[in-house]
FITOR-56538 format. One record per residue (C-alpha): chain; x, y, z. Coordinates in nm, 2 decimals, padded with zeros to 4 digits, m for minus. Example, Ala and Ser with C-alpha at 12.3 -4.5 7.8 and 13.67 -1.06 7.14 Angstrom:
['A' [01.23 m00.45 00.78]] ['A' [01.37 m00.11 00.71]] 
END
This chain:
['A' [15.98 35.93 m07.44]] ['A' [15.72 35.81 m07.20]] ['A' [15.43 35.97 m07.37]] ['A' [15.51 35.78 m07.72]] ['A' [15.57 35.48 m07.52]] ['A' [15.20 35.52 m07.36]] ['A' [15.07 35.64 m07.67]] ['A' [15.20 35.36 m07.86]] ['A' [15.08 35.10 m07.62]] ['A' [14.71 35.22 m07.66]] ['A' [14.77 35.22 m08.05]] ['A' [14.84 34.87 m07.97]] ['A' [14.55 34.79 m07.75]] ['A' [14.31 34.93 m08.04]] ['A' [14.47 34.70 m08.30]] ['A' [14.41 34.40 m08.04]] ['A' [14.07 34.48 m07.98]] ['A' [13.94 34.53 m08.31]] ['A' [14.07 34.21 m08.44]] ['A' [13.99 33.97 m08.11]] ['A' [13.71 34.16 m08.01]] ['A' [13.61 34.14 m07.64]] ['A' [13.36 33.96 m07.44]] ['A' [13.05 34.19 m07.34]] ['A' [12.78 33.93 m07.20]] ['A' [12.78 33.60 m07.15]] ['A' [12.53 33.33 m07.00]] ['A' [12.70 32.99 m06.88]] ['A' [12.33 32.88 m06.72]] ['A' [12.52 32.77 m06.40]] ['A' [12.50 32.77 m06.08]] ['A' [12.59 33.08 m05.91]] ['A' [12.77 32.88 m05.69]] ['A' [12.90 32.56 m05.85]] ['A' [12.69 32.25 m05.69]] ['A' [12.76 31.97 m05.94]] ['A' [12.37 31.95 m06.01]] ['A' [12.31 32.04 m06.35]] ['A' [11.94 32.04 m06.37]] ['A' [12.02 32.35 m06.10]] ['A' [12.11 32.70 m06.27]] ['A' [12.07 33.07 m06.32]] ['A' [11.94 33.28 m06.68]] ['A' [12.16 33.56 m06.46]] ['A' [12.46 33.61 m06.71]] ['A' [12.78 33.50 m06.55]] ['A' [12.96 33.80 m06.71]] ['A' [12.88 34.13 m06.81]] ['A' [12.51 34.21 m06.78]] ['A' [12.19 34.13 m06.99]] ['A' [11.86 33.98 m06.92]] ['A' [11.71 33.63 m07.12]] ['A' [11.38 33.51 m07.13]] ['A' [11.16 33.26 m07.32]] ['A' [10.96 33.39 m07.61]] ['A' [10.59 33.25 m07.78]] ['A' [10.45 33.03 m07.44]] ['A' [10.82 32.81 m07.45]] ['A' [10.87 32.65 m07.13]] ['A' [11.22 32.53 m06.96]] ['A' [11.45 32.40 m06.70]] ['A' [11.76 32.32 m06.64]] ['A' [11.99 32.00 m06.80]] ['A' [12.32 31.90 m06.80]] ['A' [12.49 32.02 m07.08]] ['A' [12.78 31.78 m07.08]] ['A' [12.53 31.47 m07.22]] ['A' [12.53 31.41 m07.57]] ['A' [12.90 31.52 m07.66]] ['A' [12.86 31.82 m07.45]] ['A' [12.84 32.19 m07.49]] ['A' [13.20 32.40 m07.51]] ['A' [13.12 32.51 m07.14]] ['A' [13.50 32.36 m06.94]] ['A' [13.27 32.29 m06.66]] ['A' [13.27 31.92 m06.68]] ['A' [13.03 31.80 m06.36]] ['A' [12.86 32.14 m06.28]] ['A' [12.76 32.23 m06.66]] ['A' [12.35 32.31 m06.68]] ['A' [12.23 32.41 m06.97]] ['A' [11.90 32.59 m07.06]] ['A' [11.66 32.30 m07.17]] ['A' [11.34 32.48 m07.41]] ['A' [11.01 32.26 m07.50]] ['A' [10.63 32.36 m07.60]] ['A' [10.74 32.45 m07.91]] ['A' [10.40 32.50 m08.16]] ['A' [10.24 32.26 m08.28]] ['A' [10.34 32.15 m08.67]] ['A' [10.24 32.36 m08.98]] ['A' [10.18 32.68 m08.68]] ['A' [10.39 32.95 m08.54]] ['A' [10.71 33.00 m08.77]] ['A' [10.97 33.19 m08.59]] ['A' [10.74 33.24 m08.29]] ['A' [10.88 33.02 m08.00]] ['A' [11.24 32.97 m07.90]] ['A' [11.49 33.21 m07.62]] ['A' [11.54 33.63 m07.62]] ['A' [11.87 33.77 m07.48]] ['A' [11.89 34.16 m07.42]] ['A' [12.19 34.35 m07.38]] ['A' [12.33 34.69 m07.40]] ['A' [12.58 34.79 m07.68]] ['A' [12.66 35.15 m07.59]] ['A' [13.02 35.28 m07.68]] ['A' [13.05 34.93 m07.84]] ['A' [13.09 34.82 m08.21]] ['A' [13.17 34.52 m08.43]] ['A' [12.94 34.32 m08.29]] ['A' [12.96 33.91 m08.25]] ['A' [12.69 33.69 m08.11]] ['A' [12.83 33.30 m08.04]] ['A' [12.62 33.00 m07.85]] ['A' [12.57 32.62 m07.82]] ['A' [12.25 32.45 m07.89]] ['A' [12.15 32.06 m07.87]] ['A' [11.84 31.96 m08.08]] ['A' [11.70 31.66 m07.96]] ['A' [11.56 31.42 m08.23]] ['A' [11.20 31.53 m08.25]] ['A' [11.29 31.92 m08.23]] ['A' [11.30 32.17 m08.52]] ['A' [11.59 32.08 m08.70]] ['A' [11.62 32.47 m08.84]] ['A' [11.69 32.75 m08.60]] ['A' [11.66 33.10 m08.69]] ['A' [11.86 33.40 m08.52]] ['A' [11.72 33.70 m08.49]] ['A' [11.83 34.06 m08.36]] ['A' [11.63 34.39 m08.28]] ['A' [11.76 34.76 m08.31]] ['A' [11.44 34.86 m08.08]] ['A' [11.32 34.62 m07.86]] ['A' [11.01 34.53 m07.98]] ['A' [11.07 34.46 m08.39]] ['A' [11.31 34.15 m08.52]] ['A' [11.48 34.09 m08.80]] ['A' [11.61 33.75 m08.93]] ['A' [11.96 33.74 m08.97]] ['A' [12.12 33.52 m09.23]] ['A' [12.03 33.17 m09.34]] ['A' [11.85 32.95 m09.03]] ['A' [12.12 32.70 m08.88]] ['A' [12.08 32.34 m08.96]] ['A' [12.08 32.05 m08.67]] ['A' [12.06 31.74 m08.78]] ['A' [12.09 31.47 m08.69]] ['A' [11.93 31.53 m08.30]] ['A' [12.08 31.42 m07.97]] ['A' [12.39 31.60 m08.03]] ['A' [12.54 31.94 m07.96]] ['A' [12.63 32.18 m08.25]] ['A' [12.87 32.44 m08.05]] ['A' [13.00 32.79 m08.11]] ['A' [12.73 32.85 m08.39]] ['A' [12.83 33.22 m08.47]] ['A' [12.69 33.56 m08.59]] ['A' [12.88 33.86 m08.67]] ['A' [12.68 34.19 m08.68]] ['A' [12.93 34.42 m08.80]] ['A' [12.83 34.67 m09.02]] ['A' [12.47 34.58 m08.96]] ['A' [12.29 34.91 m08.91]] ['A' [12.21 35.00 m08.58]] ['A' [12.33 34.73 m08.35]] ['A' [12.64 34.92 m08.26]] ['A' [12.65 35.17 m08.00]] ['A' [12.28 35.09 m07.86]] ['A' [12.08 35.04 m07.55]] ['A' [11.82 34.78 m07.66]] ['A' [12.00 34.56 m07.90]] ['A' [11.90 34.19 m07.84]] ['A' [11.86 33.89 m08.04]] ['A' [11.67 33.58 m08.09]] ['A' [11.73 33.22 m08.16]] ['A' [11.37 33.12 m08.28]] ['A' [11.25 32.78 m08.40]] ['A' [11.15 32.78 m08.81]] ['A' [10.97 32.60 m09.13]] ['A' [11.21 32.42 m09.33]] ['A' [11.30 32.66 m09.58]] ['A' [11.03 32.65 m09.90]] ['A' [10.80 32.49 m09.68]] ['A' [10.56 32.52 m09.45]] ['A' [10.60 32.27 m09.19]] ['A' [10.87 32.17 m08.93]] ['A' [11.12 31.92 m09.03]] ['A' [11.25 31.70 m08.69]] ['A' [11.60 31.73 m08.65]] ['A' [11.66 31.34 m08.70]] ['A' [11.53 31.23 m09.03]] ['A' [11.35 30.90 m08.88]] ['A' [11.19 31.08 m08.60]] ['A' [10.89 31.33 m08.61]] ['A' [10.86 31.68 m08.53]] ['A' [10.69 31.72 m08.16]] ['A' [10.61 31.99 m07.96]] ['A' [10.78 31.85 m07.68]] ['A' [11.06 31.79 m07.82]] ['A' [11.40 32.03 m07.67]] ['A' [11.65 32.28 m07.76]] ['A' [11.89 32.34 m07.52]] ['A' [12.12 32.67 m07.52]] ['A' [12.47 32.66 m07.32]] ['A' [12.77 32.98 m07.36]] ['A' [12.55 33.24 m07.49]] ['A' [12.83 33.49 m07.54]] ['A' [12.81 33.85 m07.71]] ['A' [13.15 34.03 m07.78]] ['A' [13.21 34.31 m07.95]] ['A' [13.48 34.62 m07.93]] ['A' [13.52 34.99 m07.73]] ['A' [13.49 35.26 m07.96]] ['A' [13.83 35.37 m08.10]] ['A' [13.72 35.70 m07.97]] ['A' [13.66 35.61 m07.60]] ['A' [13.99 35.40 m07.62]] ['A' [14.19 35.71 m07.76]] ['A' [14.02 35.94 m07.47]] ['A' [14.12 35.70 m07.24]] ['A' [14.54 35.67 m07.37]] ['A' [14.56 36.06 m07.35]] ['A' [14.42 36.07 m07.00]] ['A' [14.68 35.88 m06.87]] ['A' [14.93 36.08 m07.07]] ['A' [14.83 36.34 m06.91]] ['A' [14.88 36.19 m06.57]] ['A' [15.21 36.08 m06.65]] ['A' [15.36 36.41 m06.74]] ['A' [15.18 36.52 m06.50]] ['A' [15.38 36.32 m06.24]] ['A' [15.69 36.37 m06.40]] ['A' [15.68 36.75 m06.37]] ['A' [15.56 36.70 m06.03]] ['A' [15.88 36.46 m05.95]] 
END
């Protein structure tokens, strides 16, 4: 009786996690420890493990991402978010300047990618994710998200990458979120229709957060281990 009762509890815990998925990585950009200064941060991730960087000669700091309607981030007061500029210069560098995030997939699959951005009025109003199976070569993903108008948060913009070859079970998955053309075109469009685009202008990233879900394999492995150990302590008793 106990080992159909263990047995089905993991049959449950599979159903859970493949509809919900888990979270893997994600990056809050605050403070290791919280010092209500949001232009004070970390690019550590707060859970799980990954590394981010800027890509194309992008520059940053740190900002509060509670201004402009705020980011999803629940911590009101101590909430920095990661604040990009130098951007390239108009008609140049499509898809060439924006934020990197790496992070391991192994025994992982059904992969989801989910963040916050805030374009402010002179940035690129289109952004374009990207994701790599290698490390080195990216792929565009879908149609470029739309932010406009600027000065204003668009939260939980989300990617799922299930099914997508190669991003499951994989040591140097990573993604992009890259600044692009207007589509058809070959220029920049500024996120607020009045404004121009500027290479100073900002796009700030808050609750970068990857989940995905343990291989059914490594879950079943795991439910008749501690099968075992349970008849193995009732024979014992």
């Amino acid at each position: 009786m106990t080992r159909i009762f263990v047995m089905a509890a993991m049959v449950a815990l599979i159903t859970v996690e493949g509809a919900n998925g888990g979270l893997i990585t994600r990056w809050n950009f605050n403070s290791v420890a919280p010092d209500a200064n949001v232009v004070t941060g970390t690019i550590v991730p707060d859970t799980g493990s990954g590394t981010a960087s800027l890509v194309g000669g992008t520059t940053a700091t740190f900002a509060s991402g509670d201004s402009s309607g705020g980011s999803s981030d629940p911590a009101t007061g101590d909430d920095s978010a990661w604040n990009v500029t130098t951007f390239a210069a108009q008609g140049l560098g499509d898809k060439t300047r924006g934020v990197q995030f790496l992070t391991s997939t192994v025994g992982l699959n059904s992969v989801r990618v989910s963040w916050d951005t805030r374009h402010s009025n002179t940035a690129a109003r289109h952004q374009q994710f990207q994701y790599t199976t290698n490390g080195t070569t990216w792929t565009d993903f879908a149609s470029p998200f739309v932010g406009s108008p600027g000065d204003t948060w668009y939260n939980n913009r989300t990617v799922d990458l299930t099914g997508v070859a190669g991003v499951d079970n994989n040591a140097n998955f990573g993604f992009r979120m890259v600044a692009t053309f207007a589509p058809s075109t070959s220029a920049y469009a500024a996120s607020t229709t009045t404004s121009a685009y500027g290479t100073t202008g900002t796009l700030r990233f808050d609750m970068v957060t990857v989940q995905a879900v343990p291989e059914p394999t490594a879950l079943l492995m795991f439910g008749v281990a501690v099968v075992g150990c349970v008849v193995r302590r009732r024979r014992i008793g």
